[in-house]
Structures are given as C-alpha cells and as structure tokens.
C-alpha positions as CSV (number, residue, x, y, z in Angstrom):
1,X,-25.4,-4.0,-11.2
2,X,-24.1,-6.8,-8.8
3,X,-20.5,-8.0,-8.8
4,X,-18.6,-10.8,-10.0
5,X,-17.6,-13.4,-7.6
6,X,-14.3,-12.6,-5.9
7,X,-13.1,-16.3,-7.1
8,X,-12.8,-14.2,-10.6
9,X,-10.6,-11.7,-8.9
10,X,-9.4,-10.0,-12.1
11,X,-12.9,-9.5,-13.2
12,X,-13.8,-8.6,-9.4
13,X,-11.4,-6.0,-9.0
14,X,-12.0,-4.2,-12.5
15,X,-15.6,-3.7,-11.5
16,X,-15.4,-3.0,-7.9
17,X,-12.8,0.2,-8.3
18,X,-15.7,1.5,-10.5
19,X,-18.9,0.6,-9.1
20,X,-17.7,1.6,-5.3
21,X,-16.4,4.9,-7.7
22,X,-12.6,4.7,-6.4
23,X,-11.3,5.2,-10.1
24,X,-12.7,6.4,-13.5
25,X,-10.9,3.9,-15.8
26,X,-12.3,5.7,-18.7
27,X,-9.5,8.7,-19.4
28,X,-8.3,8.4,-23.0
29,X,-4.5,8.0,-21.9
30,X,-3.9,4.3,-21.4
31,X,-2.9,3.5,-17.8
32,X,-3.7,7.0,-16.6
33,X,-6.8,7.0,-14.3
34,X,-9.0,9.4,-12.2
35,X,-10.1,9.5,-8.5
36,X,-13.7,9.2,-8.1
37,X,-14.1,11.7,-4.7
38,X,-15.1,8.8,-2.6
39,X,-11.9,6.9,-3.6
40,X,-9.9,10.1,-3.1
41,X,-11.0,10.8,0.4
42,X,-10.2,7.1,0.8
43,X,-6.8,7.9,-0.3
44,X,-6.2,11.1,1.9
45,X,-7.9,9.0,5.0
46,X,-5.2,6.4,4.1
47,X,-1.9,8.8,3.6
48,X,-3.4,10.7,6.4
49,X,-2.1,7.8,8.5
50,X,1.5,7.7,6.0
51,X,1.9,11.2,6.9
52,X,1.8,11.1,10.3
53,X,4.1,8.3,10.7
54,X,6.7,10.0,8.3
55,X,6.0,13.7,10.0
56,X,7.6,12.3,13.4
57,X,11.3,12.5,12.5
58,X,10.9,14.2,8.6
59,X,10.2,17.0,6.7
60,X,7.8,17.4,4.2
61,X,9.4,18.7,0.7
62,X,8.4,19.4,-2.7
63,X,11.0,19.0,-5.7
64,X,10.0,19.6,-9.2
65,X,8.7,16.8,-11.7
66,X,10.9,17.5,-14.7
67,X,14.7,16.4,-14.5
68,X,17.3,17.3,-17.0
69,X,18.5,14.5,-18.7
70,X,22.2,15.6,-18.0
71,X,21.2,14.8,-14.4
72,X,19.1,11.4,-14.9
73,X,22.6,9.7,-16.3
74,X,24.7,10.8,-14.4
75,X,24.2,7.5,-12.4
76,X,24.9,4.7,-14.9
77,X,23.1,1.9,-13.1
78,X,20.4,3.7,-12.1
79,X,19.2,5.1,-15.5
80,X,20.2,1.4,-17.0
81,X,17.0,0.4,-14.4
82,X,14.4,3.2,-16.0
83,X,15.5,4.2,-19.4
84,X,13.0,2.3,-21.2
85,X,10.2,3.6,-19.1
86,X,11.4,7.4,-19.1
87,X,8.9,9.7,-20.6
88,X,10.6,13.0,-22.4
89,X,9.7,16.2,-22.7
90,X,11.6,17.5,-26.0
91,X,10.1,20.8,-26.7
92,X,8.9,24.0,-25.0
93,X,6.1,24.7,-27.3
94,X,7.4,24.3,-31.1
95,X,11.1,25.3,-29.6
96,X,13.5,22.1,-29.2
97,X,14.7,21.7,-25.9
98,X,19.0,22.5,-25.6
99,X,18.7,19.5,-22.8
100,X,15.8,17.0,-22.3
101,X,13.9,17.1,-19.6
102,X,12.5,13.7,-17.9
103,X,9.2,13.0,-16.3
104,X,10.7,12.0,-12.9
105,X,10.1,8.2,-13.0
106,X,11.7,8.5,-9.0
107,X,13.2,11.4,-7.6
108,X,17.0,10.3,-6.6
109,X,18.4,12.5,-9.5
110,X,15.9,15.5,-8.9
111,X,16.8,15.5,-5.0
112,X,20.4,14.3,-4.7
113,X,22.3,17.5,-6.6
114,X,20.3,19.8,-4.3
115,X,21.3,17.8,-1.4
116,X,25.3,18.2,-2.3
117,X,23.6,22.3,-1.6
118,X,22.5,21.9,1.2
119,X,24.9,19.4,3.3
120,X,28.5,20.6,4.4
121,X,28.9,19.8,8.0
122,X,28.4,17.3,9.8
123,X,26.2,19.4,11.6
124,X,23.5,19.0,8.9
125,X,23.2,15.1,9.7
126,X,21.2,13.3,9.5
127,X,19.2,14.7,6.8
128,X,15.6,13.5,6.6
129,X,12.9,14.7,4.0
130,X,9.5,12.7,2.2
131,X,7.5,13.9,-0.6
132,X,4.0,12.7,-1.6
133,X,4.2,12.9,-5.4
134,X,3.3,11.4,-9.0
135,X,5.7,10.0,-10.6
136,X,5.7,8.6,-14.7
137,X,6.8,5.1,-16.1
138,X,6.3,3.9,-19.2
139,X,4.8,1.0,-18.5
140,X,4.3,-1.5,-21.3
141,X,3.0,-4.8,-19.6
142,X,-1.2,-4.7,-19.0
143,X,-2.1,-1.8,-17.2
144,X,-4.4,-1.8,-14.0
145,X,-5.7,1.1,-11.2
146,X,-3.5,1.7,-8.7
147,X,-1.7,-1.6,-9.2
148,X,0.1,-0.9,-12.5
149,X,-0.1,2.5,-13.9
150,X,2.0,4.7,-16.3
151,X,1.1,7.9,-13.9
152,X,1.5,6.8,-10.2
153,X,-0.2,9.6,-8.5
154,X,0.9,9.3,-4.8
155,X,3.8,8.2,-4.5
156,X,5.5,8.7,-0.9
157,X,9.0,8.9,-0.6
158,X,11.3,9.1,1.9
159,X,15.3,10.0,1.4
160,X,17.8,10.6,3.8
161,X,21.4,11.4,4.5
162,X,23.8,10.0,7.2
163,X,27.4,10.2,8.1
164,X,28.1,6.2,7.6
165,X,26.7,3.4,6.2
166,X,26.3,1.7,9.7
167,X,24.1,4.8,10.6
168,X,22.1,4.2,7.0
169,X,21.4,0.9,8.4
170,X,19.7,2.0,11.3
171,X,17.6,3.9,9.2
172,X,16.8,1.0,7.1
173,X,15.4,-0.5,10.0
174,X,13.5,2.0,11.6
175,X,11.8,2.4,7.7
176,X,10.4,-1.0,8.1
177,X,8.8,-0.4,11.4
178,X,7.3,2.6,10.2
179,X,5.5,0.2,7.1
180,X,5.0,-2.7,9.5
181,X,3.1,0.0,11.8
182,X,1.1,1.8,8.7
183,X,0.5,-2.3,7.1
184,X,-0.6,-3.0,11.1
185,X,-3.1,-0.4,10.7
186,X,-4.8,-1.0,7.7
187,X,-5.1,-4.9,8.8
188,X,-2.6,-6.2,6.0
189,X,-0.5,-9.1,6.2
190,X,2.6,-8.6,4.3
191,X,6.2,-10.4,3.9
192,X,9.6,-8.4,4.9
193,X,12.0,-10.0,2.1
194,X,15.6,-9.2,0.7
195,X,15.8,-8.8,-3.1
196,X,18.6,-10.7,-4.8
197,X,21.6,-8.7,-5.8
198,X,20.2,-9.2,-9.0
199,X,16.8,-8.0,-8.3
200,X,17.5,-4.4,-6.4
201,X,17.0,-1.0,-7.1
202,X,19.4,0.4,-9.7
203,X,21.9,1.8,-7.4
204,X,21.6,0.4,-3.9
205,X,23.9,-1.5,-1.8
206,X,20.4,-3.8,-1.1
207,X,16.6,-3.7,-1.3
208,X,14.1,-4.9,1.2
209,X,10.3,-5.3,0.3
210,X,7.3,-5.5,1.5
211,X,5.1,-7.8,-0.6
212,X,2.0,-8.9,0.3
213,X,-0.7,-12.3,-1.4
214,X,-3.7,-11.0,-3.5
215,X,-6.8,-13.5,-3.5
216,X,-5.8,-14.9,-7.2
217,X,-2.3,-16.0,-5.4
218,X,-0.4,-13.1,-6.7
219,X,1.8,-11.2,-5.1
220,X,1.8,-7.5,-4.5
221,X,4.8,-5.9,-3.9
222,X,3.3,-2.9,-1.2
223,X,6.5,-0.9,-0.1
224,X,10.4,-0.9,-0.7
225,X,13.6,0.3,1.8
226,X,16.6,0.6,0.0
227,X,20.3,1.2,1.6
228,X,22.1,3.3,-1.2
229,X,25.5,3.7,0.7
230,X,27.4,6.5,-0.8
231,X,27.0,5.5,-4.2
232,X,24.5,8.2,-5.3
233,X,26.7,10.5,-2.8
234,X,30.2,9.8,-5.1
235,X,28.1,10.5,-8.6
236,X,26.5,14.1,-7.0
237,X,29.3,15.2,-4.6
238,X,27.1,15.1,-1.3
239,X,30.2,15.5,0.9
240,X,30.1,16.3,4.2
241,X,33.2,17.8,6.5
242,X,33.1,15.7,9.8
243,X,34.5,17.3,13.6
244,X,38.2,16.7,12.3
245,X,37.6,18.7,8.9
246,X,38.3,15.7,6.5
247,X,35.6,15.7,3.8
248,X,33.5,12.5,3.6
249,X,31.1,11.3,1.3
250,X,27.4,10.2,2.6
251,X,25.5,7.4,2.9
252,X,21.9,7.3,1.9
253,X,18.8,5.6,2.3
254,X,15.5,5.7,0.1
255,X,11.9,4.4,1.2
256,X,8.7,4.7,-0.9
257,X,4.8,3.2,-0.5
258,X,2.8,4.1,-3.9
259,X,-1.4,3.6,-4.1
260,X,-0.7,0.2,-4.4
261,X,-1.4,0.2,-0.5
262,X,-4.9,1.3,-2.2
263,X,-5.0,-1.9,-4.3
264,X,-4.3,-4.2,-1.2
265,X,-6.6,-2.6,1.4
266,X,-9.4,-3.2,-1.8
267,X,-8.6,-6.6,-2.7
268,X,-7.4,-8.3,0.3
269,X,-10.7,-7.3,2.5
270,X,-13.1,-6.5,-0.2
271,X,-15.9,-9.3,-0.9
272,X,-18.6,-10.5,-3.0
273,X,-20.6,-7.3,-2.1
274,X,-18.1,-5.0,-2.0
275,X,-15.2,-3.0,-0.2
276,X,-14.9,-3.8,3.3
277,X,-12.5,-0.7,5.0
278,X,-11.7,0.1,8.5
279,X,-13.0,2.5,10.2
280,X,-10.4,4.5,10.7
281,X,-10.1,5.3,6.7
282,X,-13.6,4.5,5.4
283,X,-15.0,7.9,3.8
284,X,-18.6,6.9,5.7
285,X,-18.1,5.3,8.7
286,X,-21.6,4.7,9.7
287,X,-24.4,4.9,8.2
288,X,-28.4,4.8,9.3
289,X,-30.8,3.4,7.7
290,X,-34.4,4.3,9.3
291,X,-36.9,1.2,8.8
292,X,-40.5,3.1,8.2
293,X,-44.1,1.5,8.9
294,X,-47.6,3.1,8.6
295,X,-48.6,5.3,11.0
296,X,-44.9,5.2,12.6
297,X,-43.2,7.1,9.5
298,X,-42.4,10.6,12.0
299,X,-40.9,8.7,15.2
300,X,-38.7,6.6,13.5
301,X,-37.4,10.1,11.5
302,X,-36.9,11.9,14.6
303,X,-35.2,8.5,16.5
304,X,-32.6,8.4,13.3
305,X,-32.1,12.4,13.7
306,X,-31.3,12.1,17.3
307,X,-28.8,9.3,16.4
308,X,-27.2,11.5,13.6
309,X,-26.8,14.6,16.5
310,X,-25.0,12.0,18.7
311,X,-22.7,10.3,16.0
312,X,-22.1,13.8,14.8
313,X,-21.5,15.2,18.4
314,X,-18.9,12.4,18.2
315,X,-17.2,13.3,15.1
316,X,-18.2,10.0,13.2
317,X,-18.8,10.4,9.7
318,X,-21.8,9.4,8.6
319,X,-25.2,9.0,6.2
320,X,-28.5,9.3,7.6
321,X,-29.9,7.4,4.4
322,X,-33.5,8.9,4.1
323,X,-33.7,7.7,0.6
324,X,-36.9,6.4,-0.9
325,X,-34.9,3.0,-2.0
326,X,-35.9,-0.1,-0.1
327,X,-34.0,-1.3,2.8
328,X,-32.5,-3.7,1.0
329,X,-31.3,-1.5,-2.1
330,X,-29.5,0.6,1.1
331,X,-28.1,-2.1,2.1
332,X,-26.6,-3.0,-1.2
333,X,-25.6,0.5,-1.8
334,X,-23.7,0.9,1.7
335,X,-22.1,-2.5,1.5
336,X,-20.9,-1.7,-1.8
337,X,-19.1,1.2,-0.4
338,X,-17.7,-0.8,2.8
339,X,-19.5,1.1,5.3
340,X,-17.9,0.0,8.4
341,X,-21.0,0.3,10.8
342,X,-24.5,0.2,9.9
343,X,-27.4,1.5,12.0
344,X,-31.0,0.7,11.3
345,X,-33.9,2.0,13.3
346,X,-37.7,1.0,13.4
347,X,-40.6,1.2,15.1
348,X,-39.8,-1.6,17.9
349,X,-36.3,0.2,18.4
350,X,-38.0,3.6,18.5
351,X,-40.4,2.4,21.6
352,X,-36.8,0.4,23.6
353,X,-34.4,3.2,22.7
354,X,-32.2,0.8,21.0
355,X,-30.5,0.5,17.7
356,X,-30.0,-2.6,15.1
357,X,-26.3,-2.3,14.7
358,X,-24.2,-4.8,12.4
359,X,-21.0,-4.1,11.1
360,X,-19.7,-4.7,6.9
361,X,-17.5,-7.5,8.0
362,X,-19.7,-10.1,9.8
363,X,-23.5,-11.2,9.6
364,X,-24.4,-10.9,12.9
365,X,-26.7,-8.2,14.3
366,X,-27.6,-7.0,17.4
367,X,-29.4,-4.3,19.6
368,X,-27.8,-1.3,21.6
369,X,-28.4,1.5,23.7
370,X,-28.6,4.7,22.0
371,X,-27.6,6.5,24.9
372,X,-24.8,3.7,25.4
373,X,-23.2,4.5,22.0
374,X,-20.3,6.3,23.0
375,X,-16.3,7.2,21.4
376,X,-14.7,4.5,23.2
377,X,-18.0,2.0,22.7
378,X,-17.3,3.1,18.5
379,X,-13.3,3.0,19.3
380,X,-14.1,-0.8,20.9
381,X,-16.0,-1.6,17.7
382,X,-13.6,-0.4,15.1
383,X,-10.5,-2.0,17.0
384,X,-12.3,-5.2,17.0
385,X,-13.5,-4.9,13.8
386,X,-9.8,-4.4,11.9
387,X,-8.5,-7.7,14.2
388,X,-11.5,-9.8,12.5
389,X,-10.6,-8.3,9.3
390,X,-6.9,-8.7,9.9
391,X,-7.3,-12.8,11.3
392,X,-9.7,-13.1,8.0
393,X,-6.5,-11.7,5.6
394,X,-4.0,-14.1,7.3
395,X,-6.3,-17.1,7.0
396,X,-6.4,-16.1,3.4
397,X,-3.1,-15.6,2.6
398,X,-2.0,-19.0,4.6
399,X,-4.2,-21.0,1.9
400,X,-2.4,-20.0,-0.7
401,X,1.3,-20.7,0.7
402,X,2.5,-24.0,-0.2
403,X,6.4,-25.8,1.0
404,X,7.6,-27.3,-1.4
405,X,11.1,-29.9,-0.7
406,X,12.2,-30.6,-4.3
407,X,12.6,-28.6,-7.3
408,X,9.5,-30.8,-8.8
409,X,7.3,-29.3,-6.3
410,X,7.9,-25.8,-7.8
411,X,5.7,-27.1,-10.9
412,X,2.2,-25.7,-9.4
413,X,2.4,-22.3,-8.2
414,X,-0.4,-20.7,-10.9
415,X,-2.4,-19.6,-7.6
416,X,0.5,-20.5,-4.9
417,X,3.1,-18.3,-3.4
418,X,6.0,-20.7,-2.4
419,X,8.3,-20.9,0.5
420,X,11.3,-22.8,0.3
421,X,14.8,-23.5,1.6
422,X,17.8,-21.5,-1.3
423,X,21.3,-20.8,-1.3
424,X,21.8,-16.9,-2.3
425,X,23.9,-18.1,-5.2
426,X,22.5,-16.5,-8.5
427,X,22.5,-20.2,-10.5
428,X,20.3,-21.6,-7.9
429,X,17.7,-18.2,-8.1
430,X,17.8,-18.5,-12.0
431,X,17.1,-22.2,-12.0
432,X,14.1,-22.4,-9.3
433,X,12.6,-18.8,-11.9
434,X,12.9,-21.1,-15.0
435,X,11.1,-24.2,-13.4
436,X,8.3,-22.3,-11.8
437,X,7.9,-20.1,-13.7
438,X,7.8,-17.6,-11.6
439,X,9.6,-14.5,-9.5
440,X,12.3,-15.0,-6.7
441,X,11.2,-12.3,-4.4
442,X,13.7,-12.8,-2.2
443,X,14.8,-13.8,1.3
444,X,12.8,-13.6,4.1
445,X,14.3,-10.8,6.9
446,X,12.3,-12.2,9.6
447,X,9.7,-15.3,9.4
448,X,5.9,-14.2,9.8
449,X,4.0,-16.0,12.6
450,X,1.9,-17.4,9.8
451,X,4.3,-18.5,7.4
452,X,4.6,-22.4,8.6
453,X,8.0,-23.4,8.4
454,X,9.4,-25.5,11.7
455,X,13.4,-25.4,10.5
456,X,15.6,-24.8,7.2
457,X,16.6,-26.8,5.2
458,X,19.4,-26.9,2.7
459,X,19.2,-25.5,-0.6
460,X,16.6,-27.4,-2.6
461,X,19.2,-27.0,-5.6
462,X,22.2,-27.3,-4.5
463,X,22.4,-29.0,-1.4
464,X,24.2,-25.9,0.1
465,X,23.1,-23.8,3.4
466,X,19.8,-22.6,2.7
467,X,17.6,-19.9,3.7
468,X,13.6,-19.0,3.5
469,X,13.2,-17.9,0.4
470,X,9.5,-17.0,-1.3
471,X,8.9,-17.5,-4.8
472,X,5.5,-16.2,-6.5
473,X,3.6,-14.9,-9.7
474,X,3.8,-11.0,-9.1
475,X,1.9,-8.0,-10.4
C-alpha cells in the first residue's frame, strides 16, 4: 500500500505512523495509542539522546502518577489551567475514595510537597531532578499520535530549585541550550518564543517555547522552559535557611519535551515514500540488499555476508535483506522505514570489491570500497547526511513564513506562519488573534538566521514600540 502525497499532510501523517508501524492507532480508548517496536526503539534511540543531555547536571527520579486532589488545588492558578482535563480516580474497587486522587496531568503538585522534605539548607541548592513519564489530559479537541493525546506516554521533565530568582534565570537559559542542542541533533529547525502573560503556564512568572512549522503550515509547539519564581515555593512551604539562618522561600524552574519531538522528526523529514531519520536514531541504520543473477547467486551471498561481519564489527545496525521480494519491493520496504544507508551488492560489485551505496535522503548513488567503509567514513556520512536533511527542513519552513506590514495582511495565514512587528500590550495580541484567526505564540527571544526580517518595526496595531512577534495556526 503506497502513501498519500505529503501535499495531503493530514492524510500523510495518519498513514505513515502506521504503515512504517510507529503507532497502533487501533486501541479502543480514544486518543490512547500503542508503540509498534520499531517506533519504540525509535523513541528510546531518540530519549537516549534527551537523557544524556539532562544526566550531565540531574538526577533521574520517579514520583508516583496519582495525586490527591487536596494537593492538585492547593495552587489556584495552576489547577484553574488543568481542571477540565483532570482524569479522577474516585474509587478503590467498589469503596469511595475519602480524597480523590488525580491522574497527574504534570507533576508540579506530586513533586513540590516532597521537595519542602527534602530542602532545608542552603546546602541542598540547587536542586535538580527529571523524570521520563506519562502523564493524562483530557483532551477534547481531535485527537492525533504523539501530537495530541489524552495519555502522553514520555513525557520528560525537568524541575529544579534555586536560592533566587536571578539564579532560576540562569537555569532558564541553560534549559534552552540543552533543547537547541537535542533540536540540533535531530536536524529540526525550531522558534525560541516568549508566551504572552496571558498565554503561560498556570503558575509561572513566564514561559518560553520552542515551536517548530509542520509541512501543512502548522505549528508545533516541541518543548517548554518555564521560570516559576517562588510561587509554587509560598503554596508548598519549600523554604530554605540561607548562611545567616533567615528562612527563605525558593525559586523554581520547570522544563518538559513530550513525543511530540516524535511527531516533528516524522513529519518535518518524512517524504512521499516514507520516514527519513538520522542515523544516529534510526532503529536500522543500514541495510543490504544483495542483487542476485544466474550462475552468480553464492558470490554475491558471501560478498553481502562479509559486509554484514564488517558493519557489525562496527556496531552499525543493520538488515542483510535476503528476502525473496524483488529489489525494488526492498527498496520500498526500507525506504518506508527511513533506512538511513542502503547497501546493494551484485555481481559487477562482487568481482571490484565495491558496494552501491545511496543514502534515504538523496537520489544519488555511487560506488565504494568495502574495505574503505570504515566508523569515521559511516560517522562522515551520517554528519553529512543530518546537514542535508537539516538545510532541506529550513528551506521548508522559510516557504511558509510570510511578513506581513498591516493588520490586512494577517487575512491569509491558512498554510502561513506570520512574523510581524507587536507591542506586548494584551489589546493589540487579542486584536491581531481575532483578525487572523489564529494563535499569538509569542515573542521571539532571539531571531533565527532564517527568519527574514532586516529591522523592527512599530506595532502593526498600535503604532507603539514593536517587537518580532510570530503568529500561526497551531496543533
């Protein structure tokens, strides 16, 4: 069964996270969905690389998945944000529950009252802790995989504790490096922009997200930093007794990537015939493919063995695809999966110790040395590879950014993500929201190379100082 044209992304993307088997869409809970085993060791490749970056300055933690309902409200704001996509658990078998207990929708009320345990001294500061989770939303709008999902099954999220706000801030900042450095890797372009006041997470002094254009000129909002300050630190008592013994209250910072980071690596590189995936996190990294002929059948088998023993020697993993499918239906089958490096040896190769070698992202093939084929010749490929793929997202994502000057050119943004020049005043957000029908992500933090504005203007509104701000139709 062949795909639909990526011009139909919806369509494209429904099919492609089942035929490339990433998710089952078929479990009888709506908006709950299971990981094929190729699409979860594509998630673990992925997280694999989350983790690491996280595991240099935190520790890994576990808290539970049910929170009273006592502790949920206690922040007023914060459960104002979730209430209406809290899932309870009322009973313990046929017994009523004395205190409901909440599916934790995030984990700020499950972490924070063990955190006023475990900090007293200044000597416990910073704190630093992540947990790779699922956490439950209600969600009512049209569901998808790993883009919109009423169990998000891997959600990574980072909280932390500090003696100041100024110190939180630091944090903040070193949060976005770690995401531009995990984005970096995975070849995705993505925007770094400041929610309105109006727009953060329930309880934080600000929000900064990363958001990043899907192919149907949607955006995708990929990761989130927020600075809480010492709001959630005043509602659980997380005090704190500094060198002169006074007792002072926190200040907190909260980070999270979900498997939305899933959803982008799929649909921005993915293509009429399939995924396209680095190397670095592709399940099957290579695969080879031998090319029988009569009377040649056993030399080409034992050329394609020696070429497994070596990719194997080399800790590449890979298919040696001795099928009985045609060439081409192995083709189809391996681009469908995004194999990042294809191998294909026949008769001709067999007698110049070559190899036909073409990678998922370009057309091209040519011949190498099987005795040539080496870590770093594989570590050139793949590095060169994920630039091609990262140059072909940006190209991509600068077609569908438009500039407009005027409020009437915020009329045609149905496939456009819009930059343009706003005052932070509230009236001014509301208005441009109601005209183009469409979100105010925010304000840019810093002004991506391929984002092409040459100087701010004023407020498109108002007239007032103005700053680079992106509006867009969002998932």
């Amino acid at each position: 069964m062949s795909l639909p044209s990526k011009d139909n992304f919806s369509e494209w993307y429904h099919e492609i996270i089942q035929q490339a088997e990433i998710m089952d869409i078929r479990y009888p809970v709506k908006g709950l969905y299971v990981w094929y085993p190729f699409g979860f060791r594509l998630r673990n490749n992925v997280y694999k690389k989350l983790r690491e970056i996280m595991d240099r300055e935190h520790d890994e933690v576990y808290f539970p998945t049910l929170i009273p309902e006592t502790e949920l409200r206690k922040e007023s704001e914060h459960i104002r944000g979730f209430e209406n996509e809290v899932y309870w658990v009322t009973h313990g078998g046929n017994d009523p529950l004395d205190v409901k207990l909440a599916l934790r929708p995030t984990s700020e009320t499950a972490m924070y009252p063990m955190f006023a345990l475990w900090i007293r001294s200044h000597a416990d500061l910073p704190l630093k802790v992540y947990q790779i989770v699922n956490t439950f939303r209600y969600e009512t709008k049209h569901t998808r995989p790993l883009i919109r999902l009423r169990e998000i099954t891997s959600f990574k999220e980072a909280h932390t504790a500090h003696k100041s706000f100024e110190e939180a801030e630091i944090q903040v900042k070193k949060a976005i490096e770690y995401y531009k450095e995990f984005y970096d890797f995975l070849a995705i372009p993505y925007m770094v922009i400041r929610r309105p006041d109006w727009d953060k997470f329930p309880g934080a002094a600000y929000t900064i997200a990363f958001d990043t254009i899907m192919p149907d000129g949607r955006t995708l909002q990929i990761g989130t930093v927020h600075h809480l300050a010492d709001n959630f630190a005043k509602t659980f008592g997380i005090l704190y007794e500094d060198v002169g013994g006074e007792h002072r209250y926190v200040h907190q910072t909260c980070y999270g990537i979900s498997e939305r980071c899933i959803a982008a690596l799929i649909g921005i590189h993915g293509d009429d015939n399939g995924l396209v995936l680095p190397f670095e996190v592709s399940p099957i990294q290579a695969v080879i493919i031998p090319i029988p002929y009569k009377g040649k059948d056993e030399v080409v088998r034992e050329a394609s063995k020696k070429l497994a023993n070596k990719l194997s020697d080399l800790g590449i993993k890979f298919v040696l695809d001795e099928s009985e499918d045609r060439p081409g239906a192995k083709y189809y089958k391996w681009e469908l999966k995004g194999v990042p490096i294809r191998f294909e040896i026949g008769p001709k190769e067999v007698e110049s110790g070559e190899v036909v070698v073409s990678f998922r992202d370009e057309k091209r093939k040519f011949k190498a040395k099987i005795e040539e084929i080496s870590s770093e010749v594989i570590s050139r490929w793949a590095s060169e590879m994920r630039e091609r793929m990262r140059k072909k997202a940006i190209e991509m994502m600068k077609q569908k950014l438009v500039y407009p000057k005027d409020v009437d050119g915020l009329k045609e943004l149905e496939r456009n993500v819009a930059v343009i020049s706003l005052c932070r005043n509230r009236e001014c957000g509301e208005y441009v929201e109601e005209i183009s029908k469409a979100r105010l992500l925010g304000w840019l933090e810093e002004t991506p190379w391929w984002v092409e504005v040459k100087e701010v203007d004023s407020c498109i509104v108002c007239g007032g100082k103005g700053s680079l701000a992106v509006l867009a139709k969002s998932y």
